[in-house]
N, C-alpha and C positions, 0 to 999 in steps of 0.2 A: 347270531351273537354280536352284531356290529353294535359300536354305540354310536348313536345320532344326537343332534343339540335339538333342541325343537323351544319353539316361544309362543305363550296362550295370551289369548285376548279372546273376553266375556265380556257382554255386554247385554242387564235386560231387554225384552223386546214386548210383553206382554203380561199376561197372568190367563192359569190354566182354570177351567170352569171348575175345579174344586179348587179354585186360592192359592194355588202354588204358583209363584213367581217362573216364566218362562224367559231361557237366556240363550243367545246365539256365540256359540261360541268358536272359535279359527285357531287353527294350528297352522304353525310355519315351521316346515325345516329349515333351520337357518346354522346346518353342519358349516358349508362352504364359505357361509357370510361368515362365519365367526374364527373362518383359516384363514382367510384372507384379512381380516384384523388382524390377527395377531403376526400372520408374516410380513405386514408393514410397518406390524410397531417392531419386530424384530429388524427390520430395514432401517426403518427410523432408527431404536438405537446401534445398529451398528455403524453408518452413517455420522451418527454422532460423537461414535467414538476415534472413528479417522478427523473429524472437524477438531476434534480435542486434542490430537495426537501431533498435528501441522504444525511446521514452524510460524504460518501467515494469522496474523488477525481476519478471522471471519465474524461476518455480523447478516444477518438473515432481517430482512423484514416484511411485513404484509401488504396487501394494495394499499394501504391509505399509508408506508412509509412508517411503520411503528415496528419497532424492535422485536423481533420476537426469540433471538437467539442469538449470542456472542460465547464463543470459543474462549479458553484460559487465555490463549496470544493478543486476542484484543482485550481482557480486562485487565492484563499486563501494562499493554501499549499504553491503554486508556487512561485507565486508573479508575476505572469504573465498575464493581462487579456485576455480572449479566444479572441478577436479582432484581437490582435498580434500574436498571437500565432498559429494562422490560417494558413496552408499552410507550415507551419516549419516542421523538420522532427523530428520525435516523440524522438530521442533521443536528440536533442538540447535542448527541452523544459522539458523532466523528465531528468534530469541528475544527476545518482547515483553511490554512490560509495561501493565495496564491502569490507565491515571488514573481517580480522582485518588490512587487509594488505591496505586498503582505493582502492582497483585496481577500475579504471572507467569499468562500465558495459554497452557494447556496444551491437546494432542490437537487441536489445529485438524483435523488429518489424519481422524481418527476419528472426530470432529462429523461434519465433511463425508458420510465416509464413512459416516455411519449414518444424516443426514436426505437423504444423495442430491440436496441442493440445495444451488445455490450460497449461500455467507454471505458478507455484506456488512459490514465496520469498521460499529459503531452508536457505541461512545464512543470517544475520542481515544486512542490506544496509542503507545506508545514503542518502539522498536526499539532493541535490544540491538547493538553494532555489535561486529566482533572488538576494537576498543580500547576498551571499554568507554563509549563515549559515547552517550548515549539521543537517539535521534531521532525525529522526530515523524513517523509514516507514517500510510498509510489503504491497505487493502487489499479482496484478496476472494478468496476460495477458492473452486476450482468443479471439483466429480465430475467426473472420464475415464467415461463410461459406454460401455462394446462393444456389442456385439448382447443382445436380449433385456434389457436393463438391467443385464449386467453387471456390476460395481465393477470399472475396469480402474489407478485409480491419482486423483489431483488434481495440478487445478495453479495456483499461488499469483501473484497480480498485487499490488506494493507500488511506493508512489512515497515519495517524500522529501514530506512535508506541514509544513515547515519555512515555506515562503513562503508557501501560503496560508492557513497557522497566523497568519500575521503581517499577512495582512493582514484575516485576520478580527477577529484581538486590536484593531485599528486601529479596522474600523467599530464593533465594541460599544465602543472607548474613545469614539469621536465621538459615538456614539449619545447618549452623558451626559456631556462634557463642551463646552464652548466651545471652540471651534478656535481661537482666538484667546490667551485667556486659559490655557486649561486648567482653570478653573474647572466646577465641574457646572453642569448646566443645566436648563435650566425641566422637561426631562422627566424630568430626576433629582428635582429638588425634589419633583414630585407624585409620585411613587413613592415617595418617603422621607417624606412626610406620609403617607401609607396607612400607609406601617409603624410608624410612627410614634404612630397614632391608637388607641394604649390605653392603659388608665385608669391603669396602673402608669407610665407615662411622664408623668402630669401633675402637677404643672401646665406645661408648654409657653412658651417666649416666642418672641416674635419679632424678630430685629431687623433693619430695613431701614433701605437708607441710598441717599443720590444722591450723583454725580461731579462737583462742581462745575466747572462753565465749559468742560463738555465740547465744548457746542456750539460754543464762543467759541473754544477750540482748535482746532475740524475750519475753522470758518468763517475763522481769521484764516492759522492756520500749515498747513492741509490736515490728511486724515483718518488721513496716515499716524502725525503727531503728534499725532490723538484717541487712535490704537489702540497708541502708545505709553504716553500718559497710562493707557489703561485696563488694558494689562500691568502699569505701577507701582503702580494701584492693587491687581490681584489679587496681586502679589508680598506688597504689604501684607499684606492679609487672609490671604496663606498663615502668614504671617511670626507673625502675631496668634492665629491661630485653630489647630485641633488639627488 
């Protein structure tokens, strides 16, 4: 009672001494061939629906670098929908530029493809968007390898590095200045004395100075009108100095 898939292939070979056409005909079981279809297209799409579900722009292409698949995240990014985008070559549709100098960054596809290894963003890149707005991403490209190492295509991972652009730019600001003031600070100073300390910059002066009654401030009115006093003072000194 099992059922099996089977597929015919007839083909004349001759004709029979009363006039009837003689034809050889093959039967193939093709049960297993046609499980194994459909368990990879069931692969494929479920595959497709974590690629769709990711926060990352993914973009998939074939050996010769043509598009053959972009996730919702990258026709967000883009501005591009996967429809169109199809059959393009993967640098027309990611088009990025490298800081600081803006240089266009060409053959990502064909790097890949010829160190066989993944690449990883090393300096900050801008993304080309279809409306022309640069956006700040971080990516990575990484070889389709088949059997035997093959080259069977890559596939590109980009996020939006907008926010933690920003909150990078944040801690190297804090790094050297007062959070308070906005003023640099004591680890700026010694950095700027190092560069500071040759013979064509001298002679050098110094000037320092104190905040009178600061104490007398914090202690009579509290410290929220010290660190009022002491914004008025940096306002000063911005106001004075270059």
């Amino acid at each position: 009672g099992e059922k099996r898939l089977w597929e015919f292939h007839s083909a004349p070979i001759g004709t029979a001494p009363d006039g009837r056409r003689v034809y050889e005909c093959v039967a193939l079981d093709i049960t297993e061939k046609e499980m194994l279809t459909q368990s990879r297209e069931k692969d494929r799409k479920f595959f497709k629906t974590i690629l769709q579900s990711v926060e990352d722009g993914v973009i998939t292409c074939n050996e010769q670098g043509q598009v053959v698949f972009m996730n919702r995240m990258a026709e967000a990014l883009i501005g591009i929908p996967e429809k169109e985008a199809k059959g393009s070559p993967l640098e027309q549709i990611f088009q990025i530029l490298k800081e600081p100098a803006k240089e266009r960054v060409m053959d990502l596809h064909q790097h890949v493809k010829k160190r066989r290894q993944p690449t990883t963003l090393v300096n900050p890149t801008l993304l080309i968007t279809a409306s022309g707005l640069e956006v700040p991403v971080e990516y990575n490209i990484t070889p389709l390898l088949g059997k035997h190492g093959v080259f069977e295509g890559s596939v590109l991972v980009f996020r939006d590095f907008t926010d933690k652009q920003a909150r990078m730019d944040r801690v190297e600001y804090l790094g050297y200045h007062d959070n308070l003031t906005g003023l640099y600070n004591r680890r700026f100073l010694e950095e700027e004395m190092n560069r500071l300390d040759t013979e064509r910059n001298l002679p050098i002066s110094l000037i320092m100075g104190d905040v009178n009654g600061l104490k007398l401030m914090n202690d009579v009115f509290g410290h929220e009108s010290g660190d009022l006093l002491l914004k008025e003072v940096a306002e000063s000194l911005k106001h004075a100095c270059r």
